[in-house]
Structures are given as C-alpha cells and as structure tokens.
C-alpha positions as CSV (number, residue, x, y, z in Angstrom):
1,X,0.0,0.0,0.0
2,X,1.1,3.2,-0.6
3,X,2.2,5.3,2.5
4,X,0.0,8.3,4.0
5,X,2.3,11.0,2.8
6,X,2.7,9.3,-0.8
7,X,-1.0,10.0,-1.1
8,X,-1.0,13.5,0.2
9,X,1.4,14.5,-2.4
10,X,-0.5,12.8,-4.9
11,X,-4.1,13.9,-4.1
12,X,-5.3,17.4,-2.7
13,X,-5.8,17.2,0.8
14,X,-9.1,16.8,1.0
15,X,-9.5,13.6,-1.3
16,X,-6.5,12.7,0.7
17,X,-8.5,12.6,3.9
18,X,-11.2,10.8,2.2
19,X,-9.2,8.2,0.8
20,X,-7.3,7.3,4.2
21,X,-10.7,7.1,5.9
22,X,-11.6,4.7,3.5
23,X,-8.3,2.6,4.1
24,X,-8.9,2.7,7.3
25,X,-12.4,1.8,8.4
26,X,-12.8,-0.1,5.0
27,X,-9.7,-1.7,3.8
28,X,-8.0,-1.2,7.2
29,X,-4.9,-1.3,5.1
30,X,-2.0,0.1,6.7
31,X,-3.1,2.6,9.9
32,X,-0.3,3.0,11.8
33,X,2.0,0.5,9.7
34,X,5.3,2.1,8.5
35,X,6.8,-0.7,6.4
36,X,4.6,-2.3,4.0
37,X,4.9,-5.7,1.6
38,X,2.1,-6.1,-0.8
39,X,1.8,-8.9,-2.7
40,X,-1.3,-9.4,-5.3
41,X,-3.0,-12.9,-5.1
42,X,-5.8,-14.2,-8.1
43,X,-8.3,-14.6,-4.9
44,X,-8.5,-12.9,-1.7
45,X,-7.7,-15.9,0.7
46,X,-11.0,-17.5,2.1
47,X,-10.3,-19.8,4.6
48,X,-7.8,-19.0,7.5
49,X,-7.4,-22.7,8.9
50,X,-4.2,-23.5,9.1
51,X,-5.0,-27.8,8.6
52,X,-7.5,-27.3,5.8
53,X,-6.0,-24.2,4.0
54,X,-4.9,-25.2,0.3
55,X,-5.2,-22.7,-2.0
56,X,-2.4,-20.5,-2.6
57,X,-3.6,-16.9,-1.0
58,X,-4.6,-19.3,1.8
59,X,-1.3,-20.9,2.6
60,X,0.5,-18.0,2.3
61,X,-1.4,-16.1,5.1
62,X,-1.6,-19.2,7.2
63,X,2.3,-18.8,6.8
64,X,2.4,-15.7,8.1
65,X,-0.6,-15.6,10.6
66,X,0.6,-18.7,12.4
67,X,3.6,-19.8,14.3
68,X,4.8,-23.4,14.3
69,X,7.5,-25.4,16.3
70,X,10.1,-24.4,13.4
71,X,10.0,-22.1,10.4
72,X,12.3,-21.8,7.6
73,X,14.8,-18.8,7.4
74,X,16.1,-17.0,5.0
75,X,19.1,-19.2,4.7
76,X,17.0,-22.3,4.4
77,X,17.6,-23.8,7.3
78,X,15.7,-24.5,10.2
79,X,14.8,-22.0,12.8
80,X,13.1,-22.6,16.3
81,X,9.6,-20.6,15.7
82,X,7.3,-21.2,18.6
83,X,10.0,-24.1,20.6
84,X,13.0,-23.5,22.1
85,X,14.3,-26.2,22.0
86,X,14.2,-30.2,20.1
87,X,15.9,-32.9,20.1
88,X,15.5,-36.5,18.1
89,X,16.2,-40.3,19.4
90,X,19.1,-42.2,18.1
91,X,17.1,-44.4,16.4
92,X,15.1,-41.2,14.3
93,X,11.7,-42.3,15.8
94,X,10.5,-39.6,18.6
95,X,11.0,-36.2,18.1
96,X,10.5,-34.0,21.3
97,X,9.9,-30.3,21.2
98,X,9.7,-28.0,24.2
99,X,7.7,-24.6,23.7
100,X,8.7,-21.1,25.0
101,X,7.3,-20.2,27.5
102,X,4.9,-17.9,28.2
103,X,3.1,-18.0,24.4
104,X,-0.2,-16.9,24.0
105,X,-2.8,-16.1,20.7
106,X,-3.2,-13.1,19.4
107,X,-7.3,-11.8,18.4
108,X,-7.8,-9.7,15.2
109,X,-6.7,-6.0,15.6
110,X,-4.0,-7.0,18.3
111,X,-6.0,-7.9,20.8
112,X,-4.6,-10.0,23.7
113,X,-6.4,-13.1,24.7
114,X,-6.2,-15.0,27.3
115,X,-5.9,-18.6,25.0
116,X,-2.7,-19.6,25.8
117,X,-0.7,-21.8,23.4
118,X,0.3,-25.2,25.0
119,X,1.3,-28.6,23.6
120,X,-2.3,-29.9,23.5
121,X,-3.4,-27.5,20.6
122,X,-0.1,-29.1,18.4
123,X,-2.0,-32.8,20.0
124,X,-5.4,-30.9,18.9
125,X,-4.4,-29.9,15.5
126,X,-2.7,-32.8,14.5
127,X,-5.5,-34.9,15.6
128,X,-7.7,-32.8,13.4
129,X,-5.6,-33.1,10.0
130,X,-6.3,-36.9,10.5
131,X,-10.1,-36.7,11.3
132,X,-12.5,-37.3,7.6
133,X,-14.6,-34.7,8.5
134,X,-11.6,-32.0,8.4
135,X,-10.6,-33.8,4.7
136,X,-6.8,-31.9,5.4
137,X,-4.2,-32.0,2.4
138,X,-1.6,-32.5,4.7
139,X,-2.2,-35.9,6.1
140,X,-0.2,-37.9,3.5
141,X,2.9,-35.8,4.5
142,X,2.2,-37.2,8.0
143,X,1.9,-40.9,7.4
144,X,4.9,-41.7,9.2
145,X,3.7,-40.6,12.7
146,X,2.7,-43.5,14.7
147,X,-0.9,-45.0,13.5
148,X,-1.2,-43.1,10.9
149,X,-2.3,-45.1,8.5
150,X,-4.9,-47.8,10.5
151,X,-6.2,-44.1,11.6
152,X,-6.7,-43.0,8.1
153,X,-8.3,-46.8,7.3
154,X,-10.3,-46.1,9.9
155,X,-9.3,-49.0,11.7
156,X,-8.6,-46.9,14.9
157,X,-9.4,-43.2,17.0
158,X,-7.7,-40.4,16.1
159,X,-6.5,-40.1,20.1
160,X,-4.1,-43.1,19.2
161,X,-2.3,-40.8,16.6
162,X,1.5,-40.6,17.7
163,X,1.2,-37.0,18.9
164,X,1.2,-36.5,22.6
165,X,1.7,-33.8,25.6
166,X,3.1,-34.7,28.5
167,X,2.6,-31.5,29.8
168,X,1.8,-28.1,28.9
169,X,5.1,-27.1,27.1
170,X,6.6,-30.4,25.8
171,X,5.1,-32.1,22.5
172,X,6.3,-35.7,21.7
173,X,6.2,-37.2,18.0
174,X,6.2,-40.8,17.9
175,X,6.9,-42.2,14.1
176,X,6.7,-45.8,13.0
177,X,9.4,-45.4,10.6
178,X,12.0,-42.9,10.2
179,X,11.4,-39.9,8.1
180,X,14.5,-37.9,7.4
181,X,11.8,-34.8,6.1
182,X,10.0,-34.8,9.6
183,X,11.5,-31.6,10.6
184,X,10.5,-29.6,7.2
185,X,7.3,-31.1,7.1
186,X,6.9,-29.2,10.6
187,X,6.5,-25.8,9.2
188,X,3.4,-27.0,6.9
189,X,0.4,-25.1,8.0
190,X,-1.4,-28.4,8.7
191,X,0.9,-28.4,11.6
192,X,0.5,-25.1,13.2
193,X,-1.6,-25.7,17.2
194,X,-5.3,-25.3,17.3
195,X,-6.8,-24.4,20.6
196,X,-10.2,-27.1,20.9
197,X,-12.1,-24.6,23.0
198,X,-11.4,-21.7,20.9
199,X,-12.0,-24.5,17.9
200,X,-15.2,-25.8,19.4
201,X,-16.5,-22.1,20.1
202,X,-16.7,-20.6,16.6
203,X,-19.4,-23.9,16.1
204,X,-18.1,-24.6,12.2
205,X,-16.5,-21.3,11.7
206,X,-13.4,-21.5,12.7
207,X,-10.8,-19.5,9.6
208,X,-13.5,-18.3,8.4
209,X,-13.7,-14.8,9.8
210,X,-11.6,-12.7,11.6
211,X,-13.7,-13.2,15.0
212,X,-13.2,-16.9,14.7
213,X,-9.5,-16.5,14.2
214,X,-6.6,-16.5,16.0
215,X,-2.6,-15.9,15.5
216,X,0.0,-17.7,16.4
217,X,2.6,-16.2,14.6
218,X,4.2,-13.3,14.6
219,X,1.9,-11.3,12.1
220,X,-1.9,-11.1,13.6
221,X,-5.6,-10.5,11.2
222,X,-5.9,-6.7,10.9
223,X,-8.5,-7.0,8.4
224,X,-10.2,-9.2,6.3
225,X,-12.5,-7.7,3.6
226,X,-13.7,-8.7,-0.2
227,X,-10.6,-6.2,-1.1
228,X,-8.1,-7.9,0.7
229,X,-6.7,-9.4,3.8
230,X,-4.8,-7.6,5.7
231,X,-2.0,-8.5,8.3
232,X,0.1,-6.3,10.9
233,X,2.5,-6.3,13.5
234,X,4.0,-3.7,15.6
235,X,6.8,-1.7,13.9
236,X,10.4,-2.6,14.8
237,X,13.0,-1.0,13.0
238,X,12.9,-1.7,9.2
239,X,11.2,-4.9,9.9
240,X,7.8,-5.3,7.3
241,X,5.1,-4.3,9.8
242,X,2.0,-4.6,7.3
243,X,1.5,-7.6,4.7
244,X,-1.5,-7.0,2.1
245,X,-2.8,-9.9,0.0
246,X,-4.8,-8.0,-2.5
247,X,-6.0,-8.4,-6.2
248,X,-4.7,-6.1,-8.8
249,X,-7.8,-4.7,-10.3
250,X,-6.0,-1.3,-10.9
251,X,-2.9,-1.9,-13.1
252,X,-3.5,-5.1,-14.6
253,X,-1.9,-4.6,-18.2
254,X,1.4,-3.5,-16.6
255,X,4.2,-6.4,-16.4
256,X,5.6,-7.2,-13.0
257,X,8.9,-5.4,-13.5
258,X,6.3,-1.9,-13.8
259,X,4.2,-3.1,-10.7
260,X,7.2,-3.5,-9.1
261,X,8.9,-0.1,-9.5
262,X,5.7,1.8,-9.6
263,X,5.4,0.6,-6.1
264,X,2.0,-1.6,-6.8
265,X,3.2,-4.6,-5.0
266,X,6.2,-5.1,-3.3
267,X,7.5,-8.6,-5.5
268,X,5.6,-10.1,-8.6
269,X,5.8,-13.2,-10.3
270,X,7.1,-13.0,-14.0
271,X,7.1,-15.4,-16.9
272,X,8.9,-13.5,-18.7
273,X,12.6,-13.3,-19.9
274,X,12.7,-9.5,-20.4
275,X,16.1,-7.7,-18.9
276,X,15.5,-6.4,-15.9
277,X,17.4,-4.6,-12.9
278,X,15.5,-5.8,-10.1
279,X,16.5,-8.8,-7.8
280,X,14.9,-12.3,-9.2
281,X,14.7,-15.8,-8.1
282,X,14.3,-18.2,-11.1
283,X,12.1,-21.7,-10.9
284,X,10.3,-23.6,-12.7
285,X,6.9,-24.9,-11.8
286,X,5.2,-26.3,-14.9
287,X,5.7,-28.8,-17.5
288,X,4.4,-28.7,-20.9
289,X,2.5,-32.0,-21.7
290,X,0.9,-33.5,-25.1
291,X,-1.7,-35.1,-23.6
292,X,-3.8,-37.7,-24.2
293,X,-7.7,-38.4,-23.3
294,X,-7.3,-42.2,-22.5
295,X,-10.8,-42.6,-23.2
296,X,-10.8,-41.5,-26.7
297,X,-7.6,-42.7,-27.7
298,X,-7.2,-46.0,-25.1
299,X,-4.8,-47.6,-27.3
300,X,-1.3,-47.1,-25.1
301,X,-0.1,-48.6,-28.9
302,X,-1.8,-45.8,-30.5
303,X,-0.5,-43.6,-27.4
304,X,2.9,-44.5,-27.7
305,X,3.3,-44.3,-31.4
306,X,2.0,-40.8,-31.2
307,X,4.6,-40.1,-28.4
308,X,7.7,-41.4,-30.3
309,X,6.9,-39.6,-33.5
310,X,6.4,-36.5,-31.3
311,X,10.0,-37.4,-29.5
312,X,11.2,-36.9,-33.3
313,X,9.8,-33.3,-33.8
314,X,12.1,-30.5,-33.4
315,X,9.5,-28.9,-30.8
316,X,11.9,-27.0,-28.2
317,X,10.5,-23.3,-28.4
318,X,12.7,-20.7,-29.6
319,X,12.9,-18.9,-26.1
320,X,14.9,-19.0,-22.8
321,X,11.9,-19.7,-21.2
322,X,11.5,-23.2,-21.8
323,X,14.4,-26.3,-21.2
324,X,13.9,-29.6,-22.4
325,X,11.4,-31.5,-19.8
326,X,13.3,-34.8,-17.7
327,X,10.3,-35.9,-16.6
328,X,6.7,-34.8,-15.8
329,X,7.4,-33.5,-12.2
330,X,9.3,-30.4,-12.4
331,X,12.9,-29.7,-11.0
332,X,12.7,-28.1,-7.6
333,X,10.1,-30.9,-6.0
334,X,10.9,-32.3,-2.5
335,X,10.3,-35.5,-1.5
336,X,11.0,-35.8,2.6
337,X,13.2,-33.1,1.8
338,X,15.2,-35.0,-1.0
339,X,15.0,-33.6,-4.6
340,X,12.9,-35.8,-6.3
341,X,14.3,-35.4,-10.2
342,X,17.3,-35.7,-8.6
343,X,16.3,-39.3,-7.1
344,X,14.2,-40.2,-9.9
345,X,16.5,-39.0,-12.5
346,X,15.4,-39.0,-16.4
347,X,11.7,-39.9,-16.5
348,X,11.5,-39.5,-20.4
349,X,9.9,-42.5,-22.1
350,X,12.4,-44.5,-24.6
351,X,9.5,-45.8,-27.2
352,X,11.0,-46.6,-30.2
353,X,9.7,-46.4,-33.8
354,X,7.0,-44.7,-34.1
355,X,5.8,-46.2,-37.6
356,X,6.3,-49.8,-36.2
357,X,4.1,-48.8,-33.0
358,X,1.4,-47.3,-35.4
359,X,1.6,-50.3,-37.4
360,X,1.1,-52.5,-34.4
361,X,-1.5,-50.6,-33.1
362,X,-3.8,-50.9,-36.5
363,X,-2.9,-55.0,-36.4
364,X,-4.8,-54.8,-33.2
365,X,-7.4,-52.4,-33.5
366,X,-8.1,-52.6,-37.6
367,X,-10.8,-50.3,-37.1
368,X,-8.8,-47.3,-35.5
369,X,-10.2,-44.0,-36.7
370,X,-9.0,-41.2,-35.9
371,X,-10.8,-38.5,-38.5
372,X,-11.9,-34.9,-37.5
373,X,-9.0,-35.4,-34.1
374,X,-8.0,-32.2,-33.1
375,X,-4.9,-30.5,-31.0
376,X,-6.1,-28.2,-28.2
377,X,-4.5,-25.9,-26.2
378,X,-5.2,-22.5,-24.8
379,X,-5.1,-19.4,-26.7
380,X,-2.0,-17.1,-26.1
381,X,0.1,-19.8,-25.1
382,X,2.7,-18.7,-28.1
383,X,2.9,-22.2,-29.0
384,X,1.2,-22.7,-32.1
385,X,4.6,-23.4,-34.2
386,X,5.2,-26.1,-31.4
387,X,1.7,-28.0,-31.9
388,X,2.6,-27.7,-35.9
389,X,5.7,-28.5,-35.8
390,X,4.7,-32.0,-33.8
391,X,1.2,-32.2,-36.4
392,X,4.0,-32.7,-39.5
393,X,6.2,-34.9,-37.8
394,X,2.7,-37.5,-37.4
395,X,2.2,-36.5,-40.8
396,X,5.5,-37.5,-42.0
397,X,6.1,-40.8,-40.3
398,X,2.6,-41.6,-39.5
399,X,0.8,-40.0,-42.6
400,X,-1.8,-38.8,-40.1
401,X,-2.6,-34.9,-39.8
402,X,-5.1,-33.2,-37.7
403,X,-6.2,-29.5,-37.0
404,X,-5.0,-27.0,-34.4
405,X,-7.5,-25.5,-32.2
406,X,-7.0,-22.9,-29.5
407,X,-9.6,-22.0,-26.9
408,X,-9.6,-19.3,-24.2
409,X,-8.6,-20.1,-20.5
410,X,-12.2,-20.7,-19.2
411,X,-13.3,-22.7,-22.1
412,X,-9.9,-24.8,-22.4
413,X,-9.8,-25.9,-18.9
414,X,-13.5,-26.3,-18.8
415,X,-12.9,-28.6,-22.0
416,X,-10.4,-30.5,-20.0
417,X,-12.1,-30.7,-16.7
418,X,-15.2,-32.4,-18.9
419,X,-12.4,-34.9,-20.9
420,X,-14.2,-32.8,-24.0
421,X,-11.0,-32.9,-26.1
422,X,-8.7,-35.9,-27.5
423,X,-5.0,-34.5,-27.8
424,X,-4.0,-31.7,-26.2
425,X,-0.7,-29.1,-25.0
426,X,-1.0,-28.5,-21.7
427,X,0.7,-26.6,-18.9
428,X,0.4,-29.2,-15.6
429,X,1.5,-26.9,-12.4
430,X,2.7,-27.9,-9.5
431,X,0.2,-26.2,-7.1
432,X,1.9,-27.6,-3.8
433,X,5.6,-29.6,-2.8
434,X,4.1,-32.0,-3.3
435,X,4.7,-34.7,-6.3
436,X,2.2,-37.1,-4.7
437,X,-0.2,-34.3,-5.4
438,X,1.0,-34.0,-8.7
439,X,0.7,-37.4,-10.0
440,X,-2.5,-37.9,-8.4
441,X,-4.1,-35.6,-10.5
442,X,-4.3,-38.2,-13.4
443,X,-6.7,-41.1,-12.6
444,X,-10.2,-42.1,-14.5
445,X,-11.9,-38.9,-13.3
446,X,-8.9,-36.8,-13.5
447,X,-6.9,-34.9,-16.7
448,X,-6.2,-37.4,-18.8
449,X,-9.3,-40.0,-18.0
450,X,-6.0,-42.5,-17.0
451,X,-6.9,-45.6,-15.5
452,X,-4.0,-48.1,-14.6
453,X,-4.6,-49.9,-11.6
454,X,-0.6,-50.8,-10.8
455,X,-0.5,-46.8,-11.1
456,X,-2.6,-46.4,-8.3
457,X,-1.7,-48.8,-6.2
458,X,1.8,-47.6,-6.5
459,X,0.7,-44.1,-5.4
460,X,-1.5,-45.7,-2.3
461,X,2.1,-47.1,-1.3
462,X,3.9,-44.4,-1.3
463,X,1.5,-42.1,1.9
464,X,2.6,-45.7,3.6
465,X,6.6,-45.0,3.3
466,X,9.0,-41.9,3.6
467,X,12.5,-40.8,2.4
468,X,14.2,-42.7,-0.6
469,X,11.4,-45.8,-0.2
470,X,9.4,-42.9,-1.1
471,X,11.1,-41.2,-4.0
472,X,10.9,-44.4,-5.5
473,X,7.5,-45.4,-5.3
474,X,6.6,-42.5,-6.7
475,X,9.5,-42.6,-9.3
476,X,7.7,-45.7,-10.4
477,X,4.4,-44.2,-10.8
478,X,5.6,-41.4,-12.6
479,X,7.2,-43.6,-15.1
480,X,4.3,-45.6,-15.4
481,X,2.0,-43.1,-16.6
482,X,5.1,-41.0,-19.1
483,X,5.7,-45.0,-20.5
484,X,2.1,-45.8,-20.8
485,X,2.1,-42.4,-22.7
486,X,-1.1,-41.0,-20.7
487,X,1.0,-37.7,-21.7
488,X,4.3,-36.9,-23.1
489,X,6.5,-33.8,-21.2
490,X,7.7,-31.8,-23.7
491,X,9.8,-28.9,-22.0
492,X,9.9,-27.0,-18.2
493,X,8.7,-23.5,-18.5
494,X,11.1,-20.9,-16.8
495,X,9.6,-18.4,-14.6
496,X,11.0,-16.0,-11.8
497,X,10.4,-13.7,-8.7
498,X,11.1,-10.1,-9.1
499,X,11.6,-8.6,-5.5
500,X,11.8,-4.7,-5.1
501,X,15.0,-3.1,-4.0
502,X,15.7,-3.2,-0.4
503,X,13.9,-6.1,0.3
504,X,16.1,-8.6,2.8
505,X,15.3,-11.6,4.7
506,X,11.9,-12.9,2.3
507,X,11.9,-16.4,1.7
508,X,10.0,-17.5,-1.1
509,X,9.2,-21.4,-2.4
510,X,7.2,-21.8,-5.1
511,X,6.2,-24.9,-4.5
512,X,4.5,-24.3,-0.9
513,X,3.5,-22.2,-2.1
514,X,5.5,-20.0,0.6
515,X,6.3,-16.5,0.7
516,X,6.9,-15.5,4.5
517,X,7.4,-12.2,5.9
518,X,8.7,-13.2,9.5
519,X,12.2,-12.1,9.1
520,X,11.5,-9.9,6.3
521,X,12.9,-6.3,5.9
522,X,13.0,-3.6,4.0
523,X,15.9,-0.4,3.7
C-alpha cells in the first residue's frame, strides 16, 4: 500500500483525507503500519485454517498468521519458531519439542487473549488433519507418525495418533518409521496448534472470519474484507510491519517489472525473460505435456506411437523460457526433503519407432479412426509453431494430420475438466511440494481420464513410506504413466520472482506455495 504521505502528495488534501478514511475503516490497510509488503493474489484468501488451507492466497497467510514449532529462514535452514528447543532419538523415531514459554494467541486488531498456546493445541491440531470430516491435504505428509495409517483406514481413533503432551510445554512425536523430512514437514500449516475450545466455540467457523481466528505467529488478522486481507504487526525498526494480500484490479496490463517499480506490489511473479534490474529468483513450476484423453484414444499402442513420433519433432520453443522436460514432475520438487528429479533421474519414455508402434496398433485395433481429431490448447500460449511442428512430424512418419485449435482459459480448462477434447498441450502446475499431489491428478476422473490400476496402487504405497522408499514409489508411478504415454513432457517453462530493492530476509518457495514475511525487511 502506498504510505499516507505518498497519497497527500498525490491527491489534494481533502481527497487525501477521504481516501485514508476509507483505508482505514474499509480496507483497514495500513493505519499506523510504517513498512509495507504487498503482494497481489488471483483470490483474496477464504479460509484462514491452518490444517485445511490449500489454496495458494490461503497458505501463504496461514504462513504468516501462524507460528509453528520451526520455520524456515532466510538461509533455508531450520529456525526454532514457537519451541525452544528439540531434540531427536538415536534411532530417528520420537522427536521432542519444548515450547517457550509464556506463548499466548493473538485476536484480530492485536487484541490479547487469554488462550494460551500449550502442547495440546499441536495434540489438537494434528489430531484434526487426520479426522475425515476435516478432509486436510496434509495428512499424507504425516503418514509416518505413529498410526497413521490404520487411523486414516479407519481401523482406529484419532486419540491413538503418535502426537502427545506430556505437559503443557513439551510435545512428543512418535513415528513408525523414520522420516528424514519430519523436521520440514513441521512448518506446513497443517501443523501449526489449534486451541479445541477456541476451535469448538466458533461452532463450524473457525478460519473463516476474523472473529473466529486466532494468531500464532508473529503477524496477527488486521482486516479481512472482499478487497483484501490484511496482516500487521508492531513496527520494529525496518522490519515489514504490514502484509496485504490484495487483487490487482487497478494496473492489470502492466508487467511485473512496472508493478514493481511503480510501487503496486512489493514482489511479482514474471514469466517473462525480459532484462531487468530488479533482484529475481528463477524456478520452474510447470511442464508442458501432449496429452492424451485415454478414453478417446485407449490404445497405449496408438499412445505410444503418437509419443515417439512427437519425440522426433524439433519442438523445443525458440525462447529461454523453456528447457527440455526430464520428466513430468518439475525440477525443484521435495520428497522428505530430497530432490525428487534428482532421485528419480530422467523420466522420459524411450519408445521406439513410431511407424512400427502405429503399425502395431492398427494389427490390433483394424478399425482405428482417428478422422476430425484435433490438438487443443489455450489461446496465447505462443505455442502454435510447437503444436505444428509435432502435427507434421505425425504427418511425415505416420501419414496422419489433424487440426489446431486454441480456446480461451475458461473454455480450455473447462474442456479438460469435462475430458471434451482428444489431444491436447497442456501446462500441468505444481500447485503444492508435493509430487504425490502432482501425479495424483491423473486417474479415471482426472486430466487425462488414465486408468492403470498398478499406477494407483503404487501411489497408495507411497503415503505408507518416507525418504528414498518414497522417491521411488513415486519414481515408479511417474514412469508408469510417461511409459504408458497418458501424456508426453515436452519442455519446463522458466519463470521467476522479481523482488523490489531493499527487500532482505523474504523467503520465497514456489512450490508451498511459501512466501513468508517473519524475518522480512525492507531499507
């Protein structure tokens, strides 16, 4: 937001009055807040519970409106948040943390309360992300903890969970096998406390107003409208006193370089490769996929021959933007805090040739028809000459051409929500750190109508094992569905963070998604 005196100078003095009333008792933007970070979201978050929240405005506040037993730095690495102090067993199986003392919630506007945070609201709130009712994304990354899984069966209660207090200050994790990403996984939202009374009180309610909310975390609910949310803390120095999660509905045709240094936001996302002088942190979070509708075209044969012909094209987009693709789950992806690509290595399918496959697939199926097939993808995507350029390679070795459609946003992923499309380029995002997530997303109902039953059964094993075990179930799966040609990577697409000058101490993961203000200042 901007500052007070920033408007004054802008506006005459009385719309500059009449504006900061409206900030104020409407917005409740910035008041007395010195230092501000604003960050534009595509939804003003919605739900404020730390073990349900999913969506990416919503993780990001529940970042920075509650504390948990550790937090990532700057650096990182590790940092005690809301304990003083951990240690683990020898044998990697009981994890015991002991809180500082003295901690207490925080109300919306700063007001004290009198809920103190002990180590039954981590008990509480761990016991809720394995309850059905609460339906919490982050139970998989929890399996190890003792129970876990005859829990999730439904095979036992909740209260045997391996999550205990022994008193107020000291929380004990029992596991029943080692996880060697336990510690990471701690600063999850799903695993920030949860006071029952307080929980109970709001009756159904609970992170979904800012009287049925409470901070843990160093950042407390200043306001919460349909124009934003808005977060403070006291000033300290040039510590960021004031986060805004807000939708830009003013500037919208200006690149996030402009937003930037027309002081709009305080860091944008950019897919861009245009020069700029601001601070960036590259990443990648998408792959580029041909896919295929498994229903219309369930010939893997078919699939496959399709694939390998496409392997052939010369289809790497002239841009920085985009590297060649190892695999569907993009580089940067954590598994129990080991890098997945790096585990899994290449993931690429090696098919063959693509004329002998076709061939095959027509001994089988001498009624294959594949007349008025399209190639969708979504309008603007600046990769027309890459759907062409893979049309005349099936041409060429397959004798097979088909048309190029694009479709606008809505209607494209409306089309592929409905499986109302046979072949088409598609960017699959990596919403969350998660490449169980990821790969899940392609089953019978899902993207690409897949249904392999050794696919899913692999995927069901892997919320039943941690580290490496892990990395390679899910290594499996992954090359189960690239093999089996439900879709074919193509290329990563390149993006980046642009961060304002002066900005220090913001850490930023794309694949949380994370962007946390804690230790975040600004010169």
């Amino acid at each position: 937001m901007f500052v007070l005196q920033k408007i004054l100078h802008r506006f005459s003095r009385w719309l500059a009055l009449a504006l900061a009333a409206a900030l104020v008792l409407g917005l409740a933007g910035c008041g007395d807040a010195s230092n501000s970070f604003t960050w534009f979201v595509e939804e003003i978050p919605s739900n404020l519970d730390p073990q349900v929240a999913s969506a990416p405005a919503d993780v990001i506040a529940c970042k920075n409106l509650y504390g948990g037993l550790l937090r990532l730095g700057p650096d990182g690495q590790l940092q005690n948040d809301l304990c003083e102090s951990w240690s683990v067993s020898a044998d990697g199986l009981r994890y015991t943390f002991t809180l500082r003392d003295g901690l207490t919630y925080t109300a919306a506007k700063g007001e004290p309360t009198e809920y103190a945070i002990t180590a039954e609201d981590f008990v509480y709130a761990f016991q809720r992300v394995f309850l059905p009712e609460t339906r919490s994304p982050y139970a998989a990354e929890f399996s190890a903890l003792e129970n876990a899984a005859a829990i999730l069966a439904g095979q036992m209660d909740v209260s045997a969970l391996g999550v205990s207090a022994p008193d107020e200050r000291t929380v004990v994790f029992t596991l029943s096998q080692p996880d060697d990403g336990f510690l990471h996984k701690l600063t999850l939202p799903g695993a920030m406390p949860c006071d029952e009374e307080f929980f109970l009180g709001t009756r159904g309610t609970y992170g979904l107003t800012a009287s049925s909310t409470l901070s843990s975390g160093s950042f407390y609910l200043y306001n919460w409208t349909s124009s934003g949310l808005f977060l403070w803390r006291a000033a300290d120095g040039t510590r960021i006193d004031s986060l805004r999660l807000v939708q830009n509905t003013g500037a919208a045709g200006q690149s996030a370089e402009e937003l930037i240094l027309n002081e709009r936001c305080s860091a944008a996302l950019d897919d861009t490769a245009a020069p700029t002088a601001l601070r960036s942190v590259s990443y990648s979070d998408t792959t580029w996929c041909l896919v295929f509708n498994c229903e219309a075209l369930d010939s893997a044969l078919l699939r496959q021959a399709l694939s390998a012909a496409a392997l052939d094209a010369d289809y790497q987009p002239d841009s920085a933007l985009y590297t060649a693709a190892q695999g569907l789950v993009p580089d940067g992806l954590t598994v129990d805090g080991l890098d997945y690509r790096e585990q899994a290595g290449n993931a690429m399918p090696s098919l063959g040739d693509a004329a002998g496959l076709y061939r095959a697939a027509l001994a089988a199926d001498p009624a294959l028809d594949l007349a008025g097939v399209t190639i969708l993808l979504p309008t603007g995507s600046g990769l027309i000459s890459t759907a062409e350029q893979i049309n005349s390679f099936w041409q060429k070795e397959l004798s097979l051409f088909f048309s190029v459609e694009e479709a606008e946003a809505a209607d494209f992923a409306q089309r592929l929500a409905e499986g109302d499309y046979t072949i088409a380029l598609v960017p699959v995002t990596a919403e969350s750190n998660s490449v169980y997530g990821l790969l899940s997303q392609f089953s019978p109902e899902g993207l690409t109508r897949y249904d392999n039953p050794h696919f899913a059964a692999l995927l069901d094993q892997s919320l039943n094992a941690t580290g490496a075990a892990r990395c390679a179930l899910l290594a499996q799966a992954e090359a189960q569905l690239v093999d089996d040609c439900a879709l074919l990577p193509l290329f990563a697409q390149q993006k980046r963070l642009l961060i304002a000058d002066g900005v220090e101490g913001l850490v930023f993961d794309p694949y949380g998604p994370l962007l946390d203000l804690t230790y975040t200042t600004r010169e």
